[in-house]
Residue, then its C-alpha position, 0 to 999 in steps of 0.5 A: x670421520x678420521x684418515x683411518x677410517x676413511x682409507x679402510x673404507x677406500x680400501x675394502x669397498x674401492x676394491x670391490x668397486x673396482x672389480x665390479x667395474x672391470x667385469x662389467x666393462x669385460x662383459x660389454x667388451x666381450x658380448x656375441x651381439x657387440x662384435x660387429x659393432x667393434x669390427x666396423x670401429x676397427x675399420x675405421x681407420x683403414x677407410x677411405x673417404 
């Protein structure tokens, strides 16, 4: 397997990874069911001990 080769391959499937990867971590991010879950961690530091 040369450079060419491989950076072609780094090139089209590394993209298509990292896509996937962004709109899978959007949608955790931006789920109904995990708004409460962020809400209290933003709350954190406005907390008292």
């Amino acid at each position: 397997m040369n450079y060419e080769t491989l950076a072609h391959f780094a090139h089209t499937w590394g993209l298509v990874y990292l896509v996937v990867l962004f709109a899978g971590v959007l949608f955790y991010a931006l789920r109904p069911s995990a708004r409460a879950k962020f809400e209290d961690a933003a709350q954190i530091p406005f907390k008292e001990d």
